[in-house]
C-alpha positions as CSV (number, residue, x, y, z in Angstrom):
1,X,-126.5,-248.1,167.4
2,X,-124.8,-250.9,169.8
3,X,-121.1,-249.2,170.9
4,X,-119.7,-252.5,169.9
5,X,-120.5,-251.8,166.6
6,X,-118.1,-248.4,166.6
7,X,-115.5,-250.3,168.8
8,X,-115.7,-253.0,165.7
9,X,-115.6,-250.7,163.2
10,X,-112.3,-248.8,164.4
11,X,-110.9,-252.2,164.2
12,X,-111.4,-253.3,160.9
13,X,-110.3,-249.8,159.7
14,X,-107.1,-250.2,161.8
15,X,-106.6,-253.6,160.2
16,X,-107.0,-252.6,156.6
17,X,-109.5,-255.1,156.0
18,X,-112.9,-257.3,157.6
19,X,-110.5,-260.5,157.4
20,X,-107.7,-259.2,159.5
21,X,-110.3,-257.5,161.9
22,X,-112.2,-261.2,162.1
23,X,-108.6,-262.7,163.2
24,X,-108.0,-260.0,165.5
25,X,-111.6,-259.8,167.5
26,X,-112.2,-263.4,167.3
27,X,-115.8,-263.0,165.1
28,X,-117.0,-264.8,161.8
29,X,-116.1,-262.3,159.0
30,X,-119.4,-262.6,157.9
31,X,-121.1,-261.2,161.2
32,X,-118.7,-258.6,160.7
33,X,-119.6,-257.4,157.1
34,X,-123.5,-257.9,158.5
35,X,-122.5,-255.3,160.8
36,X,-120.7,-252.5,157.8
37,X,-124.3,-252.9,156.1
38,X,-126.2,-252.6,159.3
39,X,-124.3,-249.4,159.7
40,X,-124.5,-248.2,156.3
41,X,-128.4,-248.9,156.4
42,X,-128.4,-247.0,159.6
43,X,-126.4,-243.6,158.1
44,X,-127.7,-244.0,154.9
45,X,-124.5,-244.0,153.4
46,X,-121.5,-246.0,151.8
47,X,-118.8,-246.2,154.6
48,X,-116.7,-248.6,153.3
49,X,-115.2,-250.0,149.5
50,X,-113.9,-253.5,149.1
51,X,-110.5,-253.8,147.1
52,X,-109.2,-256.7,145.8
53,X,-111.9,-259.2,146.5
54,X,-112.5,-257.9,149.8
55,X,-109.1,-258.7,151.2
56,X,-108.7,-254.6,151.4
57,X,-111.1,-251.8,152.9
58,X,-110.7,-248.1,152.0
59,X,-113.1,-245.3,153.6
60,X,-115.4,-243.1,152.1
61,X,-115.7,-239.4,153.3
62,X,-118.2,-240.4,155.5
63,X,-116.3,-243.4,156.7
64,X,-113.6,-241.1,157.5
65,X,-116.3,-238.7,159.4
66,X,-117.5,-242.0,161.1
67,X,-113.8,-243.2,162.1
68,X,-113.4,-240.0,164.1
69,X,-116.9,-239.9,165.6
70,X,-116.8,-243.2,166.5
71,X,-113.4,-243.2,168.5
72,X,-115.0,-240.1,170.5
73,X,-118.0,-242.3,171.4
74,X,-115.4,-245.4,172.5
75,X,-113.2,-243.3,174.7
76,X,-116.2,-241.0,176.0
77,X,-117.9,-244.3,177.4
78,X,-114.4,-245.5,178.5
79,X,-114.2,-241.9,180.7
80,X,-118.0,-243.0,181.7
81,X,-116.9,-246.2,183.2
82,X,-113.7,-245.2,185.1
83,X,-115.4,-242.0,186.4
84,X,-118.9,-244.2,187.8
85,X,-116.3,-246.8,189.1
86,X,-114.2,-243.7,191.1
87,X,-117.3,-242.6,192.4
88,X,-118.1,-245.8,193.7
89,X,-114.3,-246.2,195.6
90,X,-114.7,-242.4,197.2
91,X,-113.1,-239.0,196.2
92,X,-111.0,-240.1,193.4
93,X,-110.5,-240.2,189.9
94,X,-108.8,-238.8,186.5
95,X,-107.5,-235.2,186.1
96,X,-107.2,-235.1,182.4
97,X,-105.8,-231.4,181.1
98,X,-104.1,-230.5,177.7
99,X,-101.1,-228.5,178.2
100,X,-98.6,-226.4,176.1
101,X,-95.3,-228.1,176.4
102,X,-93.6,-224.6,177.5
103,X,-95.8,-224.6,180.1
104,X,-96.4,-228.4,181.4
105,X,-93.4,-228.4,184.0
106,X,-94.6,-224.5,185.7
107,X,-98.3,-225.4,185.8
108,X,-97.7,-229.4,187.2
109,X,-94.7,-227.6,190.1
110,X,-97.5,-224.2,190.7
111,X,-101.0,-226.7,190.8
112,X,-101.3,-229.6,190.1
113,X,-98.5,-231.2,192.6
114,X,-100.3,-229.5,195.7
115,X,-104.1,-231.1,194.4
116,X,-102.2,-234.3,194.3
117,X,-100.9,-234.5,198.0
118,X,-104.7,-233.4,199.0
119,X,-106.4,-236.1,197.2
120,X,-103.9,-239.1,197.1
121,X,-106.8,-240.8,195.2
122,X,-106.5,-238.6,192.5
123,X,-104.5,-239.8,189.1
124,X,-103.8,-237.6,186.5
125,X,-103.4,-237.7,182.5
126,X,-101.8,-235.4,180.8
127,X,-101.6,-234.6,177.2
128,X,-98.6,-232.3,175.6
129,X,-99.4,-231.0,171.7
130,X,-99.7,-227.6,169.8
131,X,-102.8,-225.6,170.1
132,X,-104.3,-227.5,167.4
133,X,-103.7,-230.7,169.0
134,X,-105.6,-229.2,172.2
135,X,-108.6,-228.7,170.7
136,X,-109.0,-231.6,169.1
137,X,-108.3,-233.4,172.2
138,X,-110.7,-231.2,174.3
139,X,-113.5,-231.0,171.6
140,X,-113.5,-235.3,171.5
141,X,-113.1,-235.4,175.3
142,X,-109.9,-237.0,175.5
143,X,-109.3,-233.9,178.3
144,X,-111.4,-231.3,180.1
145,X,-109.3,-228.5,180.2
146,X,-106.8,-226.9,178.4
147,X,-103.3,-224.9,179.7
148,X,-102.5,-223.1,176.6
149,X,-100.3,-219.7,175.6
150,X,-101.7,-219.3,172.4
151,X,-105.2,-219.3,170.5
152,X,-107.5,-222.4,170.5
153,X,-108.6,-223.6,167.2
154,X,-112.5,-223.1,167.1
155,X,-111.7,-220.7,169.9
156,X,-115.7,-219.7,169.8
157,X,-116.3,-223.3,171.4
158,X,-114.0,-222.9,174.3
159,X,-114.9,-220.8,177.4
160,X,-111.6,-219.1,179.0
161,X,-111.9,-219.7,183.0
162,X,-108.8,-217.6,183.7
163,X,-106.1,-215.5,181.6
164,X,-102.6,-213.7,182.5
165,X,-100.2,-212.5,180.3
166,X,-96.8,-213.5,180.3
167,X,-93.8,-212.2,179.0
168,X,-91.0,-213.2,176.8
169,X,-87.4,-213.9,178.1
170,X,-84.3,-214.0,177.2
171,X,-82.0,-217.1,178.5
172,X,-78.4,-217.2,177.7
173,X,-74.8,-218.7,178.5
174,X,-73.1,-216.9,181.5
175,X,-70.2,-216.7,179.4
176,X,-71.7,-215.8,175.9
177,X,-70.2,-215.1,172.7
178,X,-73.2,-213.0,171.7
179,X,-74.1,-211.0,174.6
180,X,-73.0,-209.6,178.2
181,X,-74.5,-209.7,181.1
182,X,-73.8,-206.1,182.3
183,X,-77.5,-205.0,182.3
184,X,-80.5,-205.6,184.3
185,X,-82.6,-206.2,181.6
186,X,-82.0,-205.9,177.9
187,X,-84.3,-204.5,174.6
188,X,-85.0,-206.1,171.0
189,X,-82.4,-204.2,169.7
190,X,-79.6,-206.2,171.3
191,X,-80.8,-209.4,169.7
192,X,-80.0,-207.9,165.8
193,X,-78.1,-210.3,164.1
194,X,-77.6,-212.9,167.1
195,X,-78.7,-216.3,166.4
196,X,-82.1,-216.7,168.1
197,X,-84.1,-220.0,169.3
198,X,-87.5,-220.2,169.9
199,X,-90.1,-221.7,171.3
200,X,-92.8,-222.7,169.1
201,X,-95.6,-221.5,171.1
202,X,-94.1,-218.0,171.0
203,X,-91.8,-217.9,167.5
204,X,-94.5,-216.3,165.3
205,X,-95.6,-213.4,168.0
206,X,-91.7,-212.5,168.2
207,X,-90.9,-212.8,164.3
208,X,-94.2,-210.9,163.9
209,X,-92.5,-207.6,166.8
210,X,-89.1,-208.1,164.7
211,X,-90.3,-207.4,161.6
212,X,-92.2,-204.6,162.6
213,X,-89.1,-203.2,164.2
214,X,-86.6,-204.2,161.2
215,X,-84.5,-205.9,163.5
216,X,-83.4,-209.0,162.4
217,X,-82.0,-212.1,164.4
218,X,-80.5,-215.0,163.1
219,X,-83.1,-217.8,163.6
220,X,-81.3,-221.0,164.3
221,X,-83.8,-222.9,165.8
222,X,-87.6,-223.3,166.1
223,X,-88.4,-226.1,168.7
224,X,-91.3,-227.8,169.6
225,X,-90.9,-227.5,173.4
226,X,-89.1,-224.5,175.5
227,X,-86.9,-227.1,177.2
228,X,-85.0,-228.1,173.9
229,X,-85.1,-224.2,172.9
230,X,-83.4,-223.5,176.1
231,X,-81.0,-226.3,175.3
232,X,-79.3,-224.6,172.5
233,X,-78.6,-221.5,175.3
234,X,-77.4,-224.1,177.9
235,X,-74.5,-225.4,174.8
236,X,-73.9,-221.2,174.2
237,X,-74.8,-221.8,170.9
238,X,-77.7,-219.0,170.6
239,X,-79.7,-216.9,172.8
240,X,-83.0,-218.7,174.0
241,X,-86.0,-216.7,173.7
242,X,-89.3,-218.3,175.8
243,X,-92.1,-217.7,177.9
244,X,-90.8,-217.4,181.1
245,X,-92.6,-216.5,184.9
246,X,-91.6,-214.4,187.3
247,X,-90.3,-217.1,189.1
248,X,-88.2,-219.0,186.3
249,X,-84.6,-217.1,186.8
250,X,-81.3,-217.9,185.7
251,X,-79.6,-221.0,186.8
252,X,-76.0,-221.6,187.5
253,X,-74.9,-221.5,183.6
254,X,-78.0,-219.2,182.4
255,X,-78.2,-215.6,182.9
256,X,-82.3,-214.3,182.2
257,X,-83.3,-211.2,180.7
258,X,-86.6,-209.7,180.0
259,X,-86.8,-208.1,177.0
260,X,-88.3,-204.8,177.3
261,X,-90.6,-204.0,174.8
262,X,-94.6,-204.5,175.9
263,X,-95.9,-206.0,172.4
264,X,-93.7,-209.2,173.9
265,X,-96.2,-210.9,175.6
266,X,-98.6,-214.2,175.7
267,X,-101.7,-214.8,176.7
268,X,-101.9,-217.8,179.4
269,X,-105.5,-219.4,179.6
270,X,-107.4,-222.0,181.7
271,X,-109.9,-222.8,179.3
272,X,-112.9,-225.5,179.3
273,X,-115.6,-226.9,176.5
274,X,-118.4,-224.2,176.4
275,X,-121.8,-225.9,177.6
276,X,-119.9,-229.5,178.9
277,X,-120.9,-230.5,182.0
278,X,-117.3,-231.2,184.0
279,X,-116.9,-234.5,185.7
280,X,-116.5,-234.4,190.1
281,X,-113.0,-234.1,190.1
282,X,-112.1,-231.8,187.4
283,X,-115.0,-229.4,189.3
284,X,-113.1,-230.4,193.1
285,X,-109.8,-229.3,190.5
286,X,-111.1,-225.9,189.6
287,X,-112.2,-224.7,192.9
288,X,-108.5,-225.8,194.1
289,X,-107.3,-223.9,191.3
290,X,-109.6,-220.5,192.0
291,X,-107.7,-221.4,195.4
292,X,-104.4,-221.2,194.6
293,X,-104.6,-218.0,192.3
C-alpha cells in the first residue's frame, strides 16, 4: 500500500469529510474517494460511511483500527528519514524517551544533560504523560524508551533495562500549621488527619498503605505532576507527599521527611520495546547511561 495513501487518509478523517480533505491537500475529490475504495478493496473491509450526501465521513471499527495504524506507519517513516539523514551529517540525531512527569526534571539534571554536552549533535524529544500514555507512545514508536515509576500497560511487551526503588517523601512549609520539624524523619502515623497532596504517579500506592494501616489523611489534592503537588506544600496549605531521591532535600521554605515505613516505595524503570531494534543514538544513549549508573 503507497504511504501516501495512509498520510491521505488521516487527512480526510481529520477534516470530517473527502471535500474538505480535497481543499486541504490540493487533489480532485474524486482521486481521493478512488483511493478509500482502493483501500477498502485492499482490507477487505468498509472503512468509511458517507453522511449527508457525502459532505460528512464517519469511521467504521476498522476505520478507527486503520486511523491508529496508519499514523504509526506516517511517523515511523518520518523517524526513518530524520534518522538516515543524521547518519549521513555524522554522530547525531533524536533521543526520543517517555518520561513520568515526577521524574522528568531528576532524570534530564542526572543523564541526559551530561549526553548532551558529549554529543552537541544530539537533539532530544521528550514526551511527559501517565503510564498509559507511555505505552502507547512507545508501542507506536513515537519514543524508544520509557522513564516510568509505575507499571506499563501491556507490561509483557516491554523489557525493563534497569530498576531502583524509590521512596516516598514528605515535603512541607518550614513553618507549618500541620506539622514540626523537630524530628529526623517522621512515620505514617503523623500524617492522620492532615490534609495530604499527592502525586499521581504515587497517590494509589499511598492510599492503598493508609488504608491498610487505618490512618486516614485528608486528601486535598491529587495532581498530575509532583511539581504542582509540591506547590500546595510551598503555599503551607498541606503536606506534599512524592517520590523523592536522595538527592532532592529541602529548600529554603521546605523541610523533607521520609516517611518511615518500607511498603512506601516505587519502582523506577528504564524500560525499551521487547524485540525492537534501537536506532544509533538511543544505543550510543544506553551505553552512556550503563555509564553513569
Amino acid at each position: 500500500m503507497d504511504i501516501e495513501y495512509y498520510r491521505n487518509f488521516i487527512a480526510i478523517v481529520e477534516a470530517g469529510s473527502i471535500l474538505g480533505a480535497s481543499k486541504k491537500l490540493a487533489i480532485a475529490q474524486p482521486a481521493l474517494s478512488n483511493q478509500i475504495k482502493v483501500m477498502q478493496r485492499y482490507f477487505d473491509t468498509q472503512l468509511i460511511i458517507a453522511k449527508r450526501g457525502g459532505h460528512r465521513i464517519e469511521l467504521t471499527d476498522a476505520g478507527r483500527v486503520l486511523l491508529k495504524q496508519a499514523k504509526a506507519i506516517v511517523e515511523n517513516e518520518q523517524n526513518a528519514i530524520k534518522e538516515i539523514a543524521d547518519c549521513n551529517s555524522g554522530f547525531s540525531g533524536t533521543l526520543r524517551i517517555s518520561l513520568s512527569p515526577s521524574m522528568s526534571i531528576w532524570f534530564i539534571r542526572r543523564y541526559l544533560t551530561g549526553f548532551a554536552k558529549k554529543y552537541p549533535k544530539v537533539n532530544f524529544e521528550l514526551h511527559e504523560g501517565t503510564p498509559a500514555v507511555q505505552a502507547e507512545q512507545m508501542l507506536s514508536g513515537k519514543t524508544e524508551f520509557c522513564v516510568a515509576n509505575a507499571p506499563l500497560e501491556q507490561s509483557f511487551r516491554f523489557e525493563t533495562i534497569y530498576s531502583r526503588k524509590e521512596r516516598l517523601v514528605a515535603f512541607f512549609h518550614k513553618n507549618s500549621l500541620f506539622l514540626h520539624d523537630n524530628k529526623p524523619n517522621m512515620l505514617l502515623d503523623d500524617l492522620d488527619g492532615r490534609p495530604v497532596c499527592l502525586s499521581q504517579g504515587c497517590a494509589n500506592l499511598f492510599l492503598a498503605v493508609c488504608a491498610d494501616s487505618h490512618i486516614r489523611p485528608q486528601i486535598l489534592s491529587i495532581n498530575t505532576t509532583k511539581l504542582s503537588a509540591m506547590a500546595w506544600a510551598r503555599e503551607d496549605a498541606g503536606i506534599s507527599i512524592v517520590p523523592a531521591e536522595l538527592e532532592e532535600g529541602g529548600t529554603n521554605d521546605l523541610v523533607r521527611k521520609i516517611i518511615m515505613d518500607e511498603r512506601l516505595y516505587l519502582d523506577k524503570t528504564l524500560s525499551i520495546v521487547k524485540g525492537r531494534p534501537l536506532s544509533n543514538v538511543a544505543e550510543t544513549f544506553l551505553s552512556h547511561f550503563h555509564e553513569e549508573i
